[in-house]
C-alpha positions in Angstrom: 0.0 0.0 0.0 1.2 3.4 -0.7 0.1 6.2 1.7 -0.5 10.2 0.6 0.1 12.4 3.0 -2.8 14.9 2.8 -1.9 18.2 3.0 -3.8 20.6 5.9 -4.9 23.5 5.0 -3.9 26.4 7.7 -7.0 27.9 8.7 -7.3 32.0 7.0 -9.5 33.7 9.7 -8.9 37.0 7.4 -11.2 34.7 4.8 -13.5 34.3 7.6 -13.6 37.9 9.0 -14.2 39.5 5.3 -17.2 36.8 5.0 -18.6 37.9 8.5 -18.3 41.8 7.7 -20.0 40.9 4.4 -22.8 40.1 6.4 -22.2 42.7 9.4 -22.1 45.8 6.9 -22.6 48.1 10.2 -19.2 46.7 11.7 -16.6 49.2 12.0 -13.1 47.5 12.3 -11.2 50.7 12.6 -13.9 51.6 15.3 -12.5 48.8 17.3 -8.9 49.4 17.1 -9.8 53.3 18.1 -11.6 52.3 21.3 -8.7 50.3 22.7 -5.9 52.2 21.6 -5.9 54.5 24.1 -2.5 56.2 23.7 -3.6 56.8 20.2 -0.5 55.4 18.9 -2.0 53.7 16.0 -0.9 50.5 17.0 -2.6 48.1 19.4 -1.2 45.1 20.7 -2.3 41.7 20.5 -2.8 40.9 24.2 -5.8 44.2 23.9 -6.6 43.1 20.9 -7.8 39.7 21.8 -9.6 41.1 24.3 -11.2 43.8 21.9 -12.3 41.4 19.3 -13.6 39.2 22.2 -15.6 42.2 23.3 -16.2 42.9 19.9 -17.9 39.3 19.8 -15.7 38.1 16.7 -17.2 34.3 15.4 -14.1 33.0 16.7 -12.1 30.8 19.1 -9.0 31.5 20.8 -7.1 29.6 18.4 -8.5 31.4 15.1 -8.4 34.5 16.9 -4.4 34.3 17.7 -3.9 33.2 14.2 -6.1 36.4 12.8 -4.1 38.7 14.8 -1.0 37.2 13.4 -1.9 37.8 9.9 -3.5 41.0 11.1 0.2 42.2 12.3 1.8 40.5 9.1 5.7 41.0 10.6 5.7 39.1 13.8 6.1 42.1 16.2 2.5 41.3 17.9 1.7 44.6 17.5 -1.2 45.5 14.7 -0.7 49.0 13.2 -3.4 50.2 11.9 -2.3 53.9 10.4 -3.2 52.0 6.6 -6.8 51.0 7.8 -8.4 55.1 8.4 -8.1 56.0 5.0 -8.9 52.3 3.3 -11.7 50.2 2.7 -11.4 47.8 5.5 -11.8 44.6 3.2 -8.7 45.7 1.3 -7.0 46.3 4.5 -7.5 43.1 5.4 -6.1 41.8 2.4 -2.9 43.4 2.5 -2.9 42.4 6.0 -3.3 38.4 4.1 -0.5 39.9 1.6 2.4 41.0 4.2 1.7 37.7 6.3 1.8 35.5 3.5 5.0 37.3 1.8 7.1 37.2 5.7 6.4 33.0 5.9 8.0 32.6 3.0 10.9 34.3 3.9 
């Protein structure tokens, strides 16, 4: 017998988010990131911002969460910046978000 390995496909909670706002059109991300960045620094780290998108009431676990913010921060630092997201559409934020996280794993 030969065996295949099948391949698993990592989870893309940035997939998931853009299909939730799709359907929660009155859902302000930047909104979210304002309210808990209190220093207004632009930049909101991702111990807050689990707890903001918990608050937030997010469709998702802890796991999918951790992962979101990871792709959310794109670069590791565990820090989100959001300067890019108050003058964009927030779905196309999202996908550069998906962009720079994708580009720094291949690195």
């Amino acid at each position: 017998k030969q065996w295949y390995q099948r391949r698993v496909r990592e989870p893309n909670p940035i997939a998931s988010l853009k299909d939730w706002l799709s359907h929660n059109k009155h859902f302000e991300l930047v909104e979210v990131f304002k309210r808990f960045d209190e220093e207004e620094t632009m930049e909101v780290s991702k111990e807050i911002l689990m707890e903001a998108f918990q608050q937030a009431h997010l469709p998702f676990d802890k796991n999918n969460m951790e992962l979101l913010i990871d792709q959310l921060d794109g670069e590791g630092k565990e820090i989100v910046d959001y300067t890019t997201l108050i003058d964009n559409d927030q779905l196309k934020w999202l996908d550069e978000c998906l962009l720079r996280y994708n580009a720094s794993k291949k690195e």
